[in-house]
C-alpha positions in Angstrom: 0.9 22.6 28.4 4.6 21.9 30.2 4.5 19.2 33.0 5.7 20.4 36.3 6.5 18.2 39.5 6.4 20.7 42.6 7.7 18.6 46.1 5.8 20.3 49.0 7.0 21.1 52.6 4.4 21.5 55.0 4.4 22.6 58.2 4.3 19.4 60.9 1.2 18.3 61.8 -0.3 20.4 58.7 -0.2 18.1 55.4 -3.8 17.1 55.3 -4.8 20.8 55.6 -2.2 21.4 53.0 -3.1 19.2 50.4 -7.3 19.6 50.8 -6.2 23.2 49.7 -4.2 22.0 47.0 -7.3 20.1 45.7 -10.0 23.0 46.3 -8.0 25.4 44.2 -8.3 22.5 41.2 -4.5 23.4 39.8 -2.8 19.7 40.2 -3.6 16.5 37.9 -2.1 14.4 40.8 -0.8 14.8 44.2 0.6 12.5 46.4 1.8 12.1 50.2 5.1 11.4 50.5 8.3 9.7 52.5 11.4 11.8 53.0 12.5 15.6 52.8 9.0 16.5 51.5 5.0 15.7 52.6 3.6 15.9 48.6 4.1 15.7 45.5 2.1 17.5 43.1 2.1 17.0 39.1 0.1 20.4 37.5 0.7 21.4 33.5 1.6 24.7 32.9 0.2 26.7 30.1 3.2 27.4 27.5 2.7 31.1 27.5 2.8 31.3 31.4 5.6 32.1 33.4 6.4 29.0 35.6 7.3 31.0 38.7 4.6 33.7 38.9 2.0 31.0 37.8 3.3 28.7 41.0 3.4 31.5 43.2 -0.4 32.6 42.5 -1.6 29.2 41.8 0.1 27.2 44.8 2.8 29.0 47.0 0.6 31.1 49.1 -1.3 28.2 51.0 -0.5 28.5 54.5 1.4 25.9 56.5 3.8 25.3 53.1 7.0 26.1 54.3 9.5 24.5 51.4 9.0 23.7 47.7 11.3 22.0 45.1 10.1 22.5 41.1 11.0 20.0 38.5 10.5 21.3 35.3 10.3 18.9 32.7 11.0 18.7 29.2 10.9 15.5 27.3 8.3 12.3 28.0 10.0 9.0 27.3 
């Protein structure tokens, strides 16, 4: 499994809606509200054989009221 950080836009006025279908859809290990340029912050693992994109956009992107995402991909835990 690959570790992935997604930052999550939403819509203002929309983060709690947002993130309570984040957590229905059971795809993040942690998600957090956030300050600045972004509401959340979601950590989810990735199955190796998946592509990261397609597995974002039918896992995560298509909740309404996201209007911006930045993807970390990670590759080494210290």
């Amino acid at each position: 499994m690959r570790p992935v950080f997604v930052q999550i836009r939403c819509t203002p006025g929309k983060t709690y809606e947002v993130a309570d279908a984040i957590y229905d859809r059971e795809v993040v290990s942690e998600l957090y509200s956030t300050s600045g340029d972004y509401d959340l912050l979601a950590k989810l693992y990735v199955p190796e054989d998946q592509d990261v994109g397609r597995y974002l956009a039918e896992k995560l992107f298509d909740i309404p009221d996201i209007s911006r995402t930045l993807t970390t991909m990670t590759f080494k835990a210290f």
